[in-house]
C-alpha positions in Angstrom: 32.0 -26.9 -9.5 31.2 -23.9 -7.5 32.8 -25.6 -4.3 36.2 -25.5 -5.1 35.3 -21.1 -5.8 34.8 -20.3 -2.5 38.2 -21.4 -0.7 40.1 -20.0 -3.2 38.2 -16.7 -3.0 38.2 -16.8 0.7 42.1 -17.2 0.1 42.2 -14.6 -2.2 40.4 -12.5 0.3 42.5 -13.1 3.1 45.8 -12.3 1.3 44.5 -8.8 0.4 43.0 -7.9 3.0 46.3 -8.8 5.1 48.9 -7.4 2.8 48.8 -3.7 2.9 50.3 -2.7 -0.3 48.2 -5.6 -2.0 45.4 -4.3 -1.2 46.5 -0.9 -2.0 46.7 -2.4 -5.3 43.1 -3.8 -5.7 41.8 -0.7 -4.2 43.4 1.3 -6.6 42.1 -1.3 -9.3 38.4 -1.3 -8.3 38.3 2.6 -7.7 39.8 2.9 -11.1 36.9 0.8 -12.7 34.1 2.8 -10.7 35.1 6.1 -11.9 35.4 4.9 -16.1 31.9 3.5 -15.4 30.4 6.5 -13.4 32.1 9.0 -15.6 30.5 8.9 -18.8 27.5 8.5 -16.4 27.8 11.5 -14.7 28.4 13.1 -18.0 24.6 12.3 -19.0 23.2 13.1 -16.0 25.0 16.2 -16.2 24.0 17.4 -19.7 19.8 16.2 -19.0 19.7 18.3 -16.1 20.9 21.3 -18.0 18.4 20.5 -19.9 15.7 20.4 -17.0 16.3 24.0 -16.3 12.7 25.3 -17.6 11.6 29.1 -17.3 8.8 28.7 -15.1 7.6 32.7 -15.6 6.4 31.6 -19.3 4.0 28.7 -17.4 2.9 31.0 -14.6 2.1 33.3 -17.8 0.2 31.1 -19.4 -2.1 30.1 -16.5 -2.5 33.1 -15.2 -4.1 34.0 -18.9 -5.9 30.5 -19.0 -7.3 31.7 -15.2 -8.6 34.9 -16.1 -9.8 34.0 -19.6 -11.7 31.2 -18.1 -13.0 33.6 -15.3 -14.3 36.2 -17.6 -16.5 33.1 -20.0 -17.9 31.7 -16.7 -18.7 35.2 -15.6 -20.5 35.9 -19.3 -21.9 32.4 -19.4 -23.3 33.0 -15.3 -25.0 36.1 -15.8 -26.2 35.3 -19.7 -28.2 31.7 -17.8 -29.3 34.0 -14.9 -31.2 36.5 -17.0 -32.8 33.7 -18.8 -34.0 32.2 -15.3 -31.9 29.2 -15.5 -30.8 27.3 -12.6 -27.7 27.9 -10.6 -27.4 24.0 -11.0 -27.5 24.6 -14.8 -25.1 27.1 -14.9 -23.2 25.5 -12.8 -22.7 22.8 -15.3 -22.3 24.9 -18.3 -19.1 26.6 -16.6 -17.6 23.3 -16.1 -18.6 21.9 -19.1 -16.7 25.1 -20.9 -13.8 24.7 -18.3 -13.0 21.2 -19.1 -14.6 20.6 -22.7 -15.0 23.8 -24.3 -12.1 25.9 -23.6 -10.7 26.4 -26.8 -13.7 27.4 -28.6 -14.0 30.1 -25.9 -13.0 32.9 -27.6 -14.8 32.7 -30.8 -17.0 34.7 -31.8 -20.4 33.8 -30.0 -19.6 31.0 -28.0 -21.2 32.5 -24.7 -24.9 32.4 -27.3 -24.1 28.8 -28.5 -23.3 27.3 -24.9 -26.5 28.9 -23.7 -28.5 27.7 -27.0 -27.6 24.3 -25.8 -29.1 23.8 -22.5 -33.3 24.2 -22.0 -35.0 25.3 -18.9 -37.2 22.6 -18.7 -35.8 19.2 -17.7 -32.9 18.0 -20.2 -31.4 15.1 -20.8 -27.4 14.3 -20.6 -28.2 12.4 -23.8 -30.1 15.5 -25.7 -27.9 18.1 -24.0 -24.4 16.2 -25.1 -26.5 16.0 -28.5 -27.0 19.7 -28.9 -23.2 20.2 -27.6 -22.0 17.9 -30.4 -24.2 19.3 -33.1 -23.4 23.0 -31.9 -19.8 23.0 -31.6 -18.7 19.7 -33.8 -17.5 17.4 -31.0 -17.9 13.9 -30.3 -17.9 14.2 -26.6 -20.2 11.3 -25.2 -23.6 10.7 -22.6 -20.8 8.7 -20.1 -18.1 11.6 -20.3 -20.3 14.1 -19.2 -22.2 12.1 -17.0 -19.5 11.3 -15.3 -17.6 15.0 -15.4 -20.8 16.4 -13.6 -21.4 13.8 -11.2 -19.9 15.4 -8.2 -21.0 19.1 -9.0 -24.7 17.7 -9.1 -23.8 15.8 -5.7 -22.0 18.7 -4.5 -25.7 21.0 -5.5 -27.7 18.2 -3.1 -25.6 18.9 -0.5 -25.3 22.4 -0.3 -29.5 22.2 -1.2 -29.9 20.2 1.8 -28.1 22.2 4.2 -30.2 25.4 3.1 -32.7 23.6 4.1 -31.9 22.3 7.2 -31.0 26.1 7.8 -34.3 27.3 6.7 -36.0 24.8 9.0 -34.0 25.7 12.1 
């Protein structure tokens, strides 16, 4: 069946593609049909990219708040953990823990106390430190979410512990 298609296409071909004002004709025809199809197209792409337009200066806005908010906890939370003779590990871990868990109860009234109440100077569990966290501030954050959250800041503290002493030594 599809045999007897193909010579009279290729016929069909031929004759337009030899007769000038034939093929003016299909042209005309097939240009005609693009532009119905691509205008309504158009149209919609047209309207959504109006759309797209965003005021960036309201986003910069808002991080540059969310930057110096966060800034001015870490600060409070740093030197709060330093007078109580924590580690720079621990406080290290605190700040990230209010960065990327904690943030919205950062301005309440306190919250630099209840962050510190949670952690211990003597060795702590992720399991009784997430507990306190939970119990302090109502969340259900779990032992594998802030395990794996503080993972590379504790590898990062190796590191940089190992090169001080690899400094002290040389």
């Amino acid at each position: 069946m599809a045999a007897p298609i193909i010579p009279i296409l290729k016929k069909v071909a031929v004759a337009v593609l030899t007769d000038k004002k034939l093929f003016k004709k299909v042209m005309g025809i097939i240009l005609g049909i693009i532009i119905i199809i691509l205008t309504p197209v158009l149209a919609i792409v047209g309207i959504f990219s109006q759309l797209a337009n965003v005021d960036m200066s309201e986003a910069k806005q808002f991080i540059a708040e969310y930057e110096t908010t966060a800034s001015m906890i870490c600060e409070k939370i740093e030197q709060e953990m330093t007078g109580l003779g924590y580690t720079s590990l621990q406080i290290e871990e605190a700040q990230t823990l209010y960065v990327f868990a904690l943030y919205d109860y950062g301005e309440e009234e306190g919250f630099v106390e209840k962050i510190v109440s949670c952690y211990t100077i003597e060795e702590q569990t992720d399991e009784e430190l997430i507990a306190k966290v939970n119990e302090t501030f109502g969340t259900e954050y779990t032992v594998d979410e802030y395990t794996d959250l503080m993972q590379e800041i504790r590898d990062n503290h190796v590191l940089d512990e190992n090169e001080n002493q690899e400094e002290n030594i040389a």
